[in-house]
N, C-alpha and C positions, 0 to 999 in steps of 0.2 A: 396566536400562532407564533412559534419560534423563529427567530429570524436566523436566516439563512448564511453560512460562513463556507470559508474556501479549506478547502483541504485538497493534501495528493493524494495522489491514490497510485499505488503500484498493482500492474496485473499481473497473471503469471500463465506461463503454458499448460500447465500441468497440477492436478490439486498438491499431488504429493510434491512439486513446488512451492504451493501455498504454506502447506501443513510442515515444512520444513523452513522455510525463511520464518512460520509463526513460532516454531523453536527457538531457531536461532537469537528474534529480536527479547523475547520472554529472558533469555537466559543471559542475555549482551543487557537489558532492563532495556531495550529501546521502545520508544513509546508509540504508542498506535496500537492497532487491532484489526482483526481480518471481517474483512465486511463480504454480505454478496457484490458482485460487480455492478455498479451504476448504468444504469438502462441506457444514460448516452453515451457511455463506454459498447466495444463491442472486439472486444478478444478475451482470447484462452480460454479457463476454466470456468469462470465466473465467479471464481472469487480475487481480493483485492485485500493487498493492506492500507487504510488509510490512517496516516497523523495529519500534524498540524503544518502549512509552512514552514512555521519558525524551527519546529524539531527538523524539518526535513534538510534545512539548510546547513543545520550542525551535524546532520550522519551522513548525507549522501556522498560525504568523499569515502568515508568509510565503507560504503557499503560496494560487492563487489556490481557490476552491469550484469552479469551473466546469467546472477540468481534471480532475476526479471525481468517480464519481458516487456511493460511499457510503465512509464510512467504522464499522468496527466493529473490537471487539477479542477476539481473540480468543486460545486457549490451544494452543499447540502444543511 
C-alpha cells in the first residue's frame, strides 16, 4: 500500500470555475491538477485542484481568493 501524504486542495463553486483556474495554472506552469473532490471535503462542484504544501506556500500570495472557494488540506 502507498503511504499516505498531505496535500491542499482547493474547491470551487462552479465547474466552469474549476475548468478555468485549470487554464489558468497550465498556462502560469503552476503545479497541481484537478481532482474529483475528496469525500471528506463537502462544497461546490466536486471537483478540486490539488498540489503539494511546499508549492502551495510559493503561489498562494499569487493566487487571487476569489477564483476559490475553500481551501483545505488533506491526506491522500
Amino acid at each position: 500500500m502507498r503511504a499516505k501524504r498531505p496535500y491542499i486542495v482547493l474547491s470551487f463553486r462552479a465547474t466552469v470555475d474549476a475548468m478555468a483556474w485549470e487554464k489558468h495554472c497550465l498556462a502560469e506552469h503552476i503545479p497541481g491538477r484537478l481532482i474529483p473532490l475528496p469525500r471528506e471535503l463537502s462544497a461546490g462542484c466536486g471537483l478540486a485542484w490539488r498540489m503539494l504544501p511546499e508549492d502551495w506556500q510559493c503561489w498562494r500570495e499569487r493566487f487571487d481568493p476569489a477564483a476559490y472557494d475553500a481551501v483545505a488540506q488533506v491526506e491522500q
